[in-house]
N, C-alpha and C positions, 0 to 999 in steps of 0.2 A: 479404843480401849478407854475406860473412865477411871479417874483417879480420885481417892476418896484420902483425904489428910487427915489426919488425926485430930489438929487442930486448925479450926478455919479460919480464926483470927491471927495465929503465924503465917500461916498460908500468905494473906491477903499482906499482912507487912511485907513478907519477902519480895510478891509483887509488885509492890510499891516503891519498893527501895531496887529493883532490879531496872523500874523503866527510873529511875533516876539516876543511879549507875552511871548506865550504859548511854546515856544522853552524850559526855564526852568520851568518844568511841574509844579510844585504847586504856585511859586510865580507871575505868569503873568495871569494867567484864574480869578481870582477873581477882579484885577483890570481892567478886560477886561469887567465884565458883569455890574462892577460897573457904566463904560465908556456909555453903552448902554444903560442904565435905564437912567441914565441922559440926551443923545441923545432924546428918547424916550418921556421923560417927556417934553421937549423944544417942540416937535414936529418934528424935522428932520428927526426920524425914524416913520414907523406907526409899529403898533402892530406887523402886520406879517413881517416886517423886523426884528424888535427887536426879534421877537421867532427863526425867521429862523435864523441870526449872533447868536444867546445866543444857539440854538443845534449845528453851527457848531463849534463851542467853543469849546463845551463838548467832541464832536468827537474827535477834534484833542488833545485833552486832554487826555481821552482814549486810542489812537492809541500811544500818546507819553509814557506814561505809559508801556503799553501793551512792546513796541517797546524796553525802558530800559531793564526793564525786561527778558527780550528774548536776550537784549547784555550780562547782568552780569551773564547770567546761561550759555552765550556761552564762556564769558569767564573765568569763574570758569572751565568750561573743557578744557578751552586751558592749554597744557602740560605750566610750568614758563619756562623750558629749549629749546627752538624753532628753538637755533641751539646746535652745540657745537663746542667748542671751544680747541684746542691743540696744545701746544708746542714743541719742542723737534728737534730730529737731521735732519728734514726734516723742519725747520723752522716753521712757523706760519700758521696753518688752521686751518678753518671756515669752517661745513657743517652744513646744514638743519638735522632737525633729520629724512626726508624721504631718505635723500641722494639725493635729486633732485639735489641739489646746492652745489657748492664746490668750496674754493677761497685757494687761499694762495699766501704767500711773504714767498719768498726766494733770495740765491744769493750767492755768493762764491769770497776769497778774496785768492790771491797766492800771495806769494812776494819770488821773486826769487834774489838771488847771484850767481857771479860765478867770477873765480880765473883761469886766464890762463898763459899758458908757450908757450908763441909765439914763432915762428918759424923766417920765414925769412919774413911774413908779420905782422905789426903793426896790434895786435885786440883789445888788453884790459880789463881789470875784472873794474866787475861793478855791480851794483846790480838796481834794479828796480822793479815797482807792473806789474806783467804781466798781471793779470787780477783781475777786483773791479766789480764785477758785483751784479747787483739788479734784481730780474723777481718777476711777478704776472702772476699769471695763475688761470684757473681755467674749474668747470663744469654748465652747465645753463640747465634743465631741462634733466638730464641726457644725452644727445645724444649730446648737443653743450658745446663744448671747444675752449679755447683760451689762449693764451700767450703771453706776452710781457716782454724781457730779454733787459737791456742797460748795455752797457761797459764803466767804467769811466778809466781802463786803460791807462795805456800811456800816459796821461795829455791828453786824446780825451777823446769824448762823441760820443759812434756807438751804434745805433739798432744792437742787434743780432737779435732775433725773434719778429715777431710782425704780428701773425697768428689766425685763426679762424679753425677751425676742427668739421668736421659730422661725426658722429657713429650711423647712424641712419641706412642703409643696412650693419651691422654686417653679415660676419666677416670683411667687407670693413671698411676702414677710409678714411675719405678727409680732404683734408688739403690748404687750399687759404691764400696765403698772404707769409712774409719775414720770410726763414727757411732754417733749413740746409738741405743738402744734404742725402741722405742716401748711399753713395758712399765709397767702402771698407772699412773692419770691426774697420782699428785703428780712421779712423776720424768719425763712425756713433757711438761709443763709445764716450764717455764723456770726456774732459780734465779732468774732475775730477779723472776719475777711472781707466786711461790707465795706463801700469805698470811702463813708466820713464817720466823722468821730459818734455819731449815733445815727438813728435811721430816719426817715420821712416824719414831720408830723403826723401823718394819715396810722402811723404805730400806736397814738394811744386808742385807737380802738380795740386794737388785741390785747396792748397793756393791759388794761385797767383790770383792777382786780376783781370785779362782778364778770368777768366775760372769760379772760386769762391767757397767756401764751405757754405757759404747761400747768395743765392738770393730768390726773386718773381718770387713766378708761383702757379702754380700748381702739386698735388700728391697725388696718391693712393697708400694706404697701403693695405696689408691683412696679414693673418697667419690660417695657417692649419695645422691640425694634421693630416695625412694621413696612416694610420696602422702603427700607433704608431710611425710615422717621422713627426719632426714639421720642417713647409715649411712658407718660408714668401716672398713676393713679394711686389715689389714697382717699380713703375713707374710716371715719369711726364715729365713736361714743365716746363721752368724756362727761365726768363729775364735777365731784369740787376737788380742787389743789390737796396735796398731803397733808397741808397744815390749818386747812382748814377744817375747824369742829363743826359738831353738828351733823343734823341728818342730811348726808351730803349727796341722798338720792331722790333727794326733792328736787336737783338743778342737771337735770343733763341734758348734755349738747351732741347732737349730728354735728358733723363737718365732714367737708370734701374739697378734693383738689384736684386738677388733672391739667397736666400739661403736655404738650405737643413741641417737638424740635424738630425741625425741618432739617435744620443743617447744625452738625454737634460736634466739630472739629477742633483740632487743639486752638488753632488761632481765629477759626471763624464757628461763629457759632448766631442763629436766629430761635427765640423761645419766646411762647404765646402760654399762657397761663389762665385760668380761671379756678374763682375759689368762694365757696357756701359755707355759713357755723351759724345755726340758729339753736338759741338758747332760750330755752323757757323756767320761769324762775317761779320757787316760791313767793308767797304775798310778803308784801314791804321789801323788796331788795335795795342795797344802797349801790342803782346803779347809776355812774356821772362819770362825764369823759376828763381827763385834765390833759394838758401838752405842756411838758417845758420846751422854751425854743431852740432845740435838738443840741442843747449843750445839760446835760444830765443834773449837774450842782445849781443849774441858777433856775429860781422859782418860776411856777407855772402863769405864761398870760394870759392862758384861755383855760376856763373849768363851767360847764352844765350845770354845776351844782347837782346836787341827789336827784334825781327823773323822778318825781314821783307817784306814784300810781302804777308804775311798770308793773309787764308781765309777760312780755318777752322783747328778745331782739334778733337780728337779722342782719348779718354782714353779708355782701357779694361783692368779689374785687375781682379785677384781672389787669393781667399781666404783659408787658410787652418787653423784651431784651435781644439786646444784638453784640457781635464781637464783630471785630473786624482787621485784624492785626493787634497793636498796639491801641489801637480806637476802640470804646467800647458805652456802649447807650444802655438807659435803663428807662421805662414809666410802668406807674400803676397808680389804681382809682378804686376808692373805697367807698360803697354807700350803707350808712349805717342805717337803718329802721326801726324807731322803739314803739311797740305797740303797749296802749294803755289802756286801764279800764276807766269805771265809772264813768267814760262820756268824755276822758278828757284825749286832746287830741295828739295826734301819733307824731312825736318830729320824724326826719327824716336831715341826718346829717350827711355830709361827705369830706373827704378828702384824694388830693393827689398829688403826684410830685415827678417831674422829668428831672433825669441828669444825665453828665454823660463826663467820661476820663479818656485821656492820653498817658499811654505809657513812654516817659521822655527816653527812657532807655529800651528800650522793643519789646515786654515783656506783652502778655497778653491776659485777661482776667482768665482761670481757673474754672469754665463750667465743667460741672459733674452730672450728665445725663442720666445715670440710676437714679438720682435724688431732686432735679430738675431746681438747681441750686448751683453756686459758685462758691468753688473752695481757697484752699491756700494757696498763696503766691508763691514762686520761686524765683529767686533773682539769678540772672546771667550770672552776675557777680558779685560776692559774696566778701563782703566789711572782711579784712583777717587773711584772707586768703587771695588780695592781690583786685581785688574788687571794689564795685563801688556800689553796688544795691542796686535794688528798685529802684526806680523815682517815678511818680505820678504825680501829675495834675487833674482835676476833677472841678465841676460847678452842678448845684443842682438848685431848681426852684420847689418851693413847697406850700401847698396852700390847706388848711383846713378851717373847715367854717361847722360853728357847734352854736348856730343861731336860727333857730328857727321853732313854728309851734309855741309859740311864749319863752321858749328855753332863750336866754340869753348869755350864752356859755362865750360868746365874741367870733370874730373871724380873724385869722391872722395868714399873713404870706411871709417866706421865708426865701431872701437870695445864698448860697451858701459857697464859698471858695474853700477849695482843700490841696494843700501838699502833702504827700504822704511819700516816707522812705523806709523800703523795705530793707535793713541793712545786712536780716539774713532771714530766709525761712522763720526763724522764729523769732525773732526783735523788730519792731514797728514801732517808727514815730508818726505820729501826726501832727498836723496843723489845721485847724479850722477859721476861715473869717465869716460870722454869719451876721446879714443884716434883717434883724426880726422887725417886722411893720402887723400893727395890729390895727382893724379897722370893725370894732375898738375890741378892748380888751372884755375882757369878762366882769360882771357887776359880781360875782362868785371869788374871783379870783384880785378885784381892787377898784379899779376907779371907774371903769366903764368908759373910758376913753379913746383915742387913739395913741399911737406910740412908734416912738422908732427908736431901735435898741441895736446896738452893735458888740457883738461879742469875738473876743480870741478864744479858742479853746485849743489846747495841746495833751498829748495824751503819746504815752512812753507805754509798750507793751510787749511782753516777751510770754512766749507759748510754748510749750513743753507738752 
């Protein structure tokens, strides 16, 4: 039956005011039918409006009812605990209790000193925050991940990562957006967890800021276990850094990595590594190697000065690494390749470096075979809690030569002594004694001489 009102603009108020009502279910239905019989008795309504408005009342009174109802018994079964929540040496997360979701803040703060016995060139001791760093990261419906890390170091403010990642064709990963490289084993290893207060000379190849250790692009991960040998490969494409302007699709790089573990156990562990990035650049790049002598604040001995003519370059390294209980070895070998135009001739640099640590207390280095890298340390016993840390001892030699081809950027060797205590998961001191011999140094860089330079370097870090 159709019902035709007299007036359709009361009509439409009354329905207006009846779904507003009735919203809180006992106190608005009663002054609602009150509302109608009065209507009703004036004449404005006739009978069959006033029945048909006073059942729909009722309905929606019912259905509101009905509706609460069915919330407070869903949410009587909702669990009170919906995430959870944890603190501790991996800093601050958050997950859902299905595990879909997962957040956390983190970050890591080093402050380094260092005390030098200059030679024939002016360096200086000094101390400063090598790095202040803050990240959030996290998981979105299990298969989507992301991160974002900033550097307040050095009185700047740099994006490190600022990335998206797919894990949805397992055992693959993708990865889009501002990241590091995965390019031989001491720099796809963590500052945090490498065994001296910086890495190999043979680092400023990936350093340097014409080449990079994180930029934009793109990359694929994977990891296999193959008759009992875990295998991991990674390849991409990469631009220029975030922060670099500019048409930054003038400069991209291939690279690849792919490593083999024979043996990947907690205490014993053998890994063979090799690793490609060739970067082809627009005309005029300012590309030159520099090395400080692996103590961060004191000035660089050897620098190429700007390569000029470049137009592309060429790294190939590989890798060797072992555990062995509380024993643990490390080498790798870098050959750089700068190809030039107009006629002028190609250098061809390298570097390499052997080390090797004892853990004085048993502990053993941390390889992580998904990522064919070494992670965090854990001590037996822990500074607070009845403990006494890590303790390690470590030496490694280092040599890089950036002479050659006319380039006379110098050659230098490096002996390096380290104690390092770990006094908990996330607190680390170091010691470094290094003695830098340059044979000679760089005409780029100062006098073009030879030199013998001994430094302390110390460094206080805690990781969250």
């Amino acid at each position: 039956m159709k019902f035709k009102t007299k007036n359709p603009l009361i009509y439409s108020i009354i329905l207006g005011w009846a779904s507003f009502l009735v919203t809180p279910v006992y106190a608005g239905t009663e002054t609602m039918l009150e509302l109608l019989k009065i209507l009703r008795d004036r004449g404005t309504l006739s009978q069959d409006e006033f029945e048909m408005l006073r059942n729909a009342a009722k309905d929606d009174e019912e259905k509101k009812v009905s509706g609460q109802g069915k919330f407070k018994e869903e949410a009587k079964e909702t669990p009170q605990n919906s995430i959870k929540v944890k603190t501790g040496y991996k800093g601050l997360a958050v997950e859902s209790t299905d595990g879909a979701f997962k957040f956390h803040v983190g970050g890591r703060l080093q402050i380094d000193t260092a005390f030098v016995d200059d030679d024939k060139t002016r360096l200086g001791s000094g101390a400063e925050l090598r790095r202040a760093r803050l990240e959030v990261g996290g998981t979105m419906w299990r298969i989507w991940g992301y991160k974002f890390q900033i550097d307040f170091g050095h009185g700047e403010t740099k994006i490190k990562d600022a990335y998206i990642k797919f894990r949805g064709f397992k055992p693959v990963s993708f990865t889009l957006g501002q990241q590091k490289l995965p390019f031989t084993l001491q720099s796809w290893t963590s500052n945090k967890w490498i065994v001296f207060q910086e890495r190999a000379l043979m680092n400023t190849f990936i350093e340097d800021d014409s080449i990079g250790r994180r930029r934009f692009g793109f990359k694929a991960h994977t990891h296999r276990i193959i008759h009992g040998n875990h295998w991991t490969a990674a390849a991409g494409i990469f631009g220029e850094g975030v922060e670099h302007k500019g048409p930054f699709n003038e400069s991209w790089a291939p690279m690849g990595r792919v490593t083999f573990a024979p043996i990947a156990e907690k205490t014993r562990v053998l890994h063979f590594g090799v690793d490609s990035y060739y970067r082809h650049y627009p005309p005029n790049p300012d590309l030159s190697f520099t090395a400080y002598p692996e103590v961060h604040s004191i000035p660089s001995l050897l620098n190429s000065g700007v390569i000029s003519g470049t137009e592309d370059a060429l790294l190939l390294a590989g890798e060797l690494s072992a555990v062995w209980g509380p024993f643990h070895a490390q080498s790798e070998y870098i050959h750089a390749h700068v190809g030039r135009k107009n006629g002028l001739p190609d250098p061809d640099f390298y570097g390499w470096y052997v080390q090797a640590g004892y853990f004085l207390t048993g502990e053993s280095r941390n390889y992580e075979p998904e990522e064919g890298r070494y992670g965090q340390i854990f001590p037996q016993g822990i500074v607070g809690q009845g403990g006494w840390g890590a303790w390690e001892v470590a030496a490694r030699f280092s040599k890089l030569d950036l002479a050659d081809s006319g380039i006379l950027g110098g050659v230098e060797n490096n002996i390096t002594v380290a104690l390092n205590w770990y006094a908990t998961p996330s607190i680390l001191f170091r010691m470094n004694y290094i003695h830098a011999h340059t044979d000679p140094t760089s005409i780029a860089a100062g006098l073009g001489v030879d030199e013998n330079v001994d430094i302390l370097g110390l460094r206080a870090q805690v990781v969250w």
